[in-house]
N, C-alpha and C positions, 0 to 999 in steps of 0.2 A: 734538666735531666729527663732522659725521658723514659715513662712509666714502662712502657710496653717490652713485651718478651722481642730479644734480636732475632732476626732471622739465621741464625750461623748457629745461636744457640739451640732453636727449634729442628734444627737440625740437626746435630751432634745426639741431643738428647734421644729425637726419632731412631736413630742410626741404632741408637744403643739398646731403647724398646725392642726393637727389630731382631735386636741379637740375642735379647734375654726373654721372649717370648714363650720358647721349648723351657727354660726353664721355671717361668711363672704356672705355665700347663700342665707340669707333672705335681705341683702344691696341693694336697690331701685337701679334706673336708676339717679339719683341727686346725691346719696353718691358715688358711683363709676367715675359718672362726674368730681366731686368736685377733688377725690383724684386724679383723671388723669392731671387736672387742675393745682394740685399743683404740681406733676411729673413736666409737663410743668416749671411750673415758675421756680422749683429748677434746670433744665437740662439748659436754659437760665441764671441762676444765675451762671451757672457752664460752661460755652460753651469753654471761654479762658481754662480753665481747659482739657477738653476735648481735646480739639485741639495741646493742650503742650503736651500730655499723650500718644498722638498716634503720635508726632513725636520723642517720645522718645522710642516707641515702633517700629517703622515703619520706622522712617522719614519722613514720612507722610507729604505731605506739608501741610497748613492751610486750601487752595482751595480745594483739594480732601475731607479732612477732612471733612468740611461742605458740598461739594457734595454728600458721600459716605456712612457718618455715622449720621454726625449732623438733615442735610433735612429730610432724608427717614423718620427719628425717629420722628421728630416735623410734618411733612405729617402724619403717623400713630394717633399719638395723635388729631390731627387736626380730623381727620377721624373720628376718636372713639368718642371723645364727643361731638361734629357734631347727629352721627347715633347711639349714643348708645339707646335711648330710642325707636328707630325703631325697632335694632338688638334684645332688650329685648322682643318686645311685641310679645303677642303670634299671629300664622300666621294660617290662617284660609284655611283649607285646603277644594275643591271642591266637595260639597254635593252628594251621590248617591242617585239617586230617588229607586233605588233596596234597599237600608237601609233607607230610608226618615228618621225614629226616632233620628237618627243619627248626631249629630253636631258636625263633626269631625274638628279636629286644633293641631299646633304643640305649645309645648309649649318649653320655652329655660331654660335648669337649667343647675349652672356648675356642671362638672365632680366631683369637689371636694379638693383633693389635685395634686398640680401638680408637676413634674421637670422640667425643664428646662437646657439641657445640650448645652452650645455654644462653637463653635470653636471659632481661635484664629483671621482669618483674616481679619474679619468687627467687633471688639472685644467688641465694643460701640451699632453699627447699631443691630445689632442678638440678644445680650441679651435684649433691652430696648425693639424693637420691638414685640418679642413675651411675654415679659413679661406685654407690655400694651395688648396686646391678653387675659390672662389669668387672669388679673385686670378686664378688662371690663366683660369678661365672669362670674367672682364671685368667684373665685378659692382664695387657699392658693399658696406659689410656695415656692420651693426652686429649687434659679438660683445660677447654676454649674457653673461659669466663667474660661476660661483654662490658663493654670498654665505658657503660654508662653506669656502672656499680663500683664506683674503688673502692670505698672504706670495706664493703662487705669481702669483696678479692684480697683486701691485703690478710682478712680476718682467713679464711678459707686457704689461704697460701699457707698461714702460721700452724694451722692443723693439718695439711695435707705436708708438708717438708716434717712436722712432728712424726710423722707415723710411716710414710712411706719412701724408699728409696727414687730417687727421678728415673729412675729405668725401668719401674712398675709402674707410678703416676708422674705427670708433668704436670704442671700449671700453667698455662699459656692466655696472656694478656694482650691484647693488642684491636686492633678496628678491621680496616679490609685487607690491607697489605698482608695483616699475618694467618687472616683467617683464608685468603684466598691463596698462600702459599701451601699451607697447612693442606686444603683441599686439592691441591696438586700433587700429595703424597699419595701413596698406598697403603688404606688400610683393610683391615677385614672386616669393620664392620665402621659405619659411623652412623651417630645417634646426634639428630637437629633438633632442636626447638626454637619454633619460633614462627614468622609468617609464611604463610603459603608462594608467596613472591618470590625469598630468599629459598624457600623451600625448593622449586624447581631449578633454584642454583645447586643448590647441595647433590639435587639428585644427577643432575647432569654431571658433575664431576666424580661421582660414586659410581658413574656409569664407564669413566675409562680405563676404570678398575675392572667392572662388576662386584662393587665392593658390596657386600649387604648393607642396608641401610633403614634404620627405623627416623620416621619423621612425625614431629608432633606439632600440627599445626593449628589451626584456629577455624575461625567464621562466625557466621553469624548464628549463635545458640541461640532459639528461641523457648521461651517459656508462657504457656498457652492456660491459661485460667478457664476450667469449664463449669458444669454446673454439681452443684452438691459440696459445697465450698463453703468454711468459714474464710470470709474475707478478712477481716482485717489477721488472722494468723499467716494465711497467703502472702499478702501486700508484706506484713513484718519479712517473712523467711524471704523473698525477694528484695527486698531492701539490704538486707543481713549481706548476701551473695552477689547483689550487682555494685554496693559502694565499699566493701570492703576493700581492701589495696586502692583503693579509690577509685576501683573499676577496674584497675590493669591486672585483670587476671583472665585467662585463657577460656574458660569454661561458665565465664560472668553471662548472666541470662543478657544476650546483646537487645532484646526487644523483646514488649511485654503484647500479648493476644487476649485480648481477655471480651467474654460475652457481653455484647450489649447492655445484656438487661443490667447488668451491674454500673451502668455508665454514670449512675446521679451520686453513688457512692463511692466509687473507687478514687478522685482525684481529694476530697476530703481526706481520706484514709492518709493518701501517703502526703500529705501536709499533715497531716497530724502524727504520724508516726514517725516521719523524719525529723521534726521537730524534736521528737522525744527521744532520739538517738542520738542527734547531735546539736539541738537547744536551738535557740535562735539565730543565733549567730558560727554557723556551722564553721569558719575561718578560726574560732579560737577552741574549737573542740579538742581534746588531749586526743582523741580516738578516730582522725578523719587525714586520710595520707593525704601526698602531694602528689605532683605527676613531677615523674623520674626527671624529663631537661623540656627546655623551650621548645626542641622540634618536637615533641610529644604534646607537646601545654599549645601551640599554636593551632595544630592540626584542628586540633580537637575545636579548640576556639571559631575557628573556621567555616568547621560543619557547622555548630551552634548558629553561629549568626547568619553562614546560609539560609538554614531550616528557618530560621524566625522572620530573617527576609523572605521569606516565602508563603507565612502568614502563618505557621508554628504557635501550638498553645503553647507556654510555659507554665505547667503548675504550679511545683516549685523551683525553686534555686537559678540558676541562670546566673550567678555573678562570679565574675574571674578575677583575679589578679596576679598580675603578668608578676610582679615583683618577687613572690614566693610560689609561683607555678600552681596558686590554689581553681580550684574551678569546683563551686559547690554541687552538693547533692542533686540533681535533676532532672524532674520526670516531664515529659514534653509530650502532647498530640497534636492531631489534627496535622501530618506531615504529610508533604507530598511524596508517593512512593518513589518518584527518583531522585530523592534527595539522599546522600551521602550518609547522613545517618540510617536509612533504611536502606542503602545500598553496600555498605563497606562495615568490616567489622571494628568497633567502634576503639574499644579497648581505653577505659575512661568514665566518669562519674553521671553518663547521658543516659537517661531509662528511654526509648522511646517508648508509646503506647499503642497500641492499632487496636482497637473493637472491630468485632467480627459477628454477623448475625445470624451465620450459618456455620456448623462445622467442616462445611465442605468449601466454605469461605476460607474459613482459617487453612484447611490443610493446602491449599491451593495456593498460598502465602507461603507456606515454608518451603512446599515441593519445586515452587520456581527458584528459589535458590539455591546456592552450594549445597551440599550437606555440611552441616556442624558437626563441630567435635561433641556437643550435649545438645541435649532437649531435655526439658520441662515441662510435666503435665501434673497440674493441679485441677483434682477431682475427685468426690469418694463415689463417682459411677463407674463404676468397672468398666462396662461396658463402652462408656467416652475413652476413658484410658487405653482399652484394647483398640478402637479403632483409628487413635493418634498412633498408637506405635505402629502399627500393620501399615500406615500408608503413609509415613514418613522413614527417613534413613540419617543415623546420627551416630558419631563414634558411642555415644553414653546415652542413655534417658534414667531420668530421675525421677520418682512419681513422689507427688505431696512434700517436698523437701526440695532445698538444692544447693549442688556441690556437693554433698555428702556421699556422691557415688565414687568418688577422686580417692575416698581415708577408708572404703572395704579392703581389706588385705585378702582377698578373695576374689577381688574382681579386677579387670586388666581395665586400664589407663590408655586409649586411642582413639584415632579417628578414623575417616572413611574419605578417600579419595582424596577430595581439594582438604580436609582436616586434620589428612595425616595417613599415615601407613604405619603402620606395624603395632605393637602392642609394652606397656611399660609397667614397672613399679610389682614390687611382690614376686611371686612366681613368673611372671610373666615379665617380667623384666628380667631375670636369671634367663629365662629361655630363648629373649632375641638377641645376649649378648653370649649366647649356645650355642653352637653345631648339635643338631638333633642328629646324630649320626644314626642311622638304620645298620644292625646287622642280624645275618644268617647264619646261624653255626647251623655245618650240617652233621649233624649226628650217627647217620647212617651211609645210604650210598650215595654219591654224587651222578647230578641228571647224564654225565658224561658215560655214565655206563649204560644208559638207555641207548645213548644215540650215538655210538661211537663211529669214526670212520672203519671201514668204507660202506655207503648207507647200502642197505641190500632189502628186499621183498622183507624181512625178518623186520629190519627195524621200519620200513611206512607199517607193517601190523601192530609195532608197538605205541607209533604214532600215532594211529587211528583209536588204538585203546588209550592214549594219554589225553586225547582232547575230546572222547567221551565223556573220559572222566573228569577234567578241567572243567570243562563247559555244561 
C-alpha cells in the first residue's frame, strides 16, 4: 500500500482550501485562540507519542526530544495565544502633519492559502511551529511533511485530523511527485525549509505565481573562538550544539575558527569532554542520534574519508557503522580548504577545526563564503565581538552561547540570501504568514480638491505651494 497522499486527493482538498479561505479570514482573535488551545491540549495528549516516534526515527533520546522538538513547539503556542489579540490589532502608524487629513495604520490580513514544506531533521518542531504561524495568521495550509520521517507523520497526522477540519489544514505525505505537483498549485504564500538547492526550486515555482514566499535555508555557520575565553566552557557549549541531533540541525556551528595560541589545548579538551558526554564508547550512549537514512550516512562517510585521504587529523571519533547509520562524535584538523567538509555544509556529527593567527585571517575565512543562516562568537572582548559582527553577514549571531538565539520569543528566526529569505517563529512568523496591509483614512479633504480638473494658473499656484511644503 502505499503511504503517500494521492494526487486526486491533493487536489480536492486544495480546491476546497480555496473555497473556504474568505471564510477562515473573517475568524476573531478568540476563535483562532481557542483552536490553538486545543492544538495544545491534543500535542500534550500525545507527547509519549511524539517522543516514541522520533526515537524510532532518530533514536532520538526522550531528553533531546522534549528539549528540541517538544518545548520550542509548546513556547510558540504559549506565545501565540498569550499575543495573538495584539499581533491581530491594527498598528497605528505616526501622523504627518504635511498630510494632517490623514489617519494612517497598518492593518493584519492573512495571505490566504498557504504551504508549508518541512524537512526531515526537527520533523515534529518545523512543521507544528510554522503551522501555528499560519493558524494564528488566518490562513488555510497544506503541511508537506518529508517522506524520510513516518513514525513522527503518522504521530502529527493523529493531532492535526484531532483538531482541525481538512479545508483549514491538510497533511500531505509523499517525495517529489507530490511535492512538485503541490508546487504547481497557487498559493499566497509558501513557507520552505530546507537546502539552498531545493530552495531555488521552490522559489522558481512561487515565481509563476508571484506567490510570497519565505525560505529557510542553511550553510556553513561558523563559530569563531577569540581571545578572553574560558576554554573548556566554549569547547563544552560547542559540543552541546554541534552533536546534538547528531549534527543534523540547521544552525549546528558547521566549523570551528578558533586562535592559534589555543592550539596545545584545544584538541585535549574535546577528547576529554566528549568522552564525558557520551563515555567511551559513544555507539552505546542512550543520548547520541543516528543519521535519519543511508543517502544521509553515506555522504557524510564520503567527505570523512575524503578529508582523511588527504591527510586530515582525526582528534577524536572517526568510526562509522553502516548497519545502524551511526557515525561517532568528530572533531578533525589540518583540512585542505577544498575539501568538502570546508566546502559544503556538512549537516552531521563532523566538527571541522581551522586556527587562525590573525583576526583578519579568520574574517577573510568566513567572508569568502555563503552567508550563514548563524555565526558564533566566543569572546568576553567586546571589542573582537563588535569587529566579527561589523565585517561579517549571517541570518543570526550568537555571542558566548550557541543556538540559543532560535528559543528568544523576541527575536526573528532567518537567513540572508543563499540562507534564506524572509523571517519566522513568534511575532515574526504571524507577520510573513500576514498581509501588512497600509491604510489611509482621510479624515478631512481629499487631495482631489486641490487639483481638480480643469488645471488653471489657480491650481500650478496651489502646486507650487504644495511641493514647498512636501519638500
Amino acid at each position: 500500500m502505499n503511504p503517500y497522499t494521492v494526487i486526486h486527493e491533493i487536489k480536492r482538498i486544495y480546491e476546497a482550501q480555496v473555497g473556504s479561505r474568505a471564510h477562515y479570514k473573517q475568524k476573531d482573535a478568540r476563535w483562532r485562540q481557542d483552536i490553538l488551545r486545543k492544538l495544545a491540549q491534543e500535542i500534550d495528549r500525545n507527547q509519549d507519542k511524539v517522543i516514541n516516534a522520533l526515537a524510532k526515527d532518530f533514536r532520538k533520546s526522550a531528553v533531546e526530544a522534549e528539549v528540541t522538538e517538544l518545548m520550542p513547539v509548546q513556547m510558540e503556542l504559549k506565545e501565540a495565544i498569550r499575543k495573538l489579540p495584539q499581533w491581530m490589532k491594527d498598528r497605528s502608524v505616526k501622523r504627518s502633519w504635511k498630510l494632517f487629513s490623514i489617519k494612517p495604520y497598518l492593518h493584519y490580513e492573512p495571505k490566504g492559502n498557504s504551504l508549508i514544506i518541512t524537512p526531515w531533521n526537527y520533523p515534529f518542531q518545523l512543521p507544528m511551529s510554522h503551522l501555528i504561524a499560519s493558524i494564528a495568521a488566518g490562513n488555510t495550509i497544506m503541511l508537506k511533511l518529508s517522506e524520510f520521517s513516518p513514525h513522527i507523520n503518522a504521530v502529527i497526522r493523529i493531532i492535526v485530523q484531532a483538531v482541525f477540519e481538512e479545508e483549514q489544514v491538510f497533511i500531505v505525505e509523499g517525495a517529489k511527485e507530490e511535492t512538485t505537483f503541490l508546487l504547481g498549485l497557487r498559493f499566497d504564500q509558501i513557507h520552505f525549509t530546507g537546502s539552498p538547492s531545493v530552495g531555488k526550486i521552490v522559489m522558481q515555482a512561487a515565481g509563476k505565481f508571484l506567490s510570497d514566499i519565505t525560505l529557510e535555508l542553511g550553510g556553513k555557520s561558523p563559530a569563531i573562538v577569540g581571545p578572553k575565553v574560558h576554554l573548556q566552557e566554549v569547547i563544552r557549549n560547542i559540543i552541546w550544539a554541534k552533536f546534538v541531533n547528531a549534527g543534523q540541525t540547521c544552525i549546528a556551528p558547521d566549523y570551528l575558527l578558533i586562535d592559534i595560541a589555543y592550539q596545545d589545548k584545544v584538541a585535549q579538551l574535546f577528547k576529554t569532554e566528549i568522552r564525558r558526554a557520551f563515555g567511551d564508547q559513544p555507539e552505546l550512549s542512550p543520548d547520541f542520534a543516528r543519521i535519519i537514512n543511508d543517502k544521509q550516512f553515506d555522504r557524510l562517510v564520503q567527505a570523512l574519508t575524503e578529508a582523511v585521504e588527504e591527510g586530515a587529523t582525526t582528534w577524536v571519533g572517526g568510526d562509522v557503522r553502516a548497519e545502524e547509520r551511526f557515525i561517532a562524535p568528530t572533531v578533525i584538523t589540518d583540512l585542505k580548504p577544498t575539501t568538502k567538509l570546508l566546502q559544503e555544509e556538512i549537516f552531521g556529527p563532523i566538527l571541522p577545526v581551522v586556527f587562525y593567527s590573525s583576526i583578519e585571517e579568520a574574517l577573510q575565512i568566513i567572508q569568502e563564503k555563503e552567508k550563514p543562516l548563524a555565526l558564533y562568537v566566543f569572546s568576553r572582548q567586546q571589542s573582537f565581538v563588535d569587529q566579527v559582527i561589523k565585517h561579517t553577514s549571517s541570518g543570526s549571531v550568537c555571542v558566548n552561547d550557541a543556538m540559543v538565539q532560535v528559543m528568544h520569543p523576541y527575536l526573528p528566526f532567518g537567513g540572508v540570501n543563499n540562507s534564506g529569505i524572509g523571517q519566522s517563529f513568534g511575532w515574526y512568523g504571524f507577520r510573513a504568514f500576514s498581509h501588512e496591509r497600509a491604510v489611509a483614512d482621510v479624515k478631512l479633504m481629499p487631495l482631489s480638491k486641490f487639483f481638480w480638473f480643469p488645471y488653471t494658473d489657480k491650481t500650478k499656484r496651489m502646486l507650487r505651494w504644495f511641493r514647498r511644503l512636501m519638500t
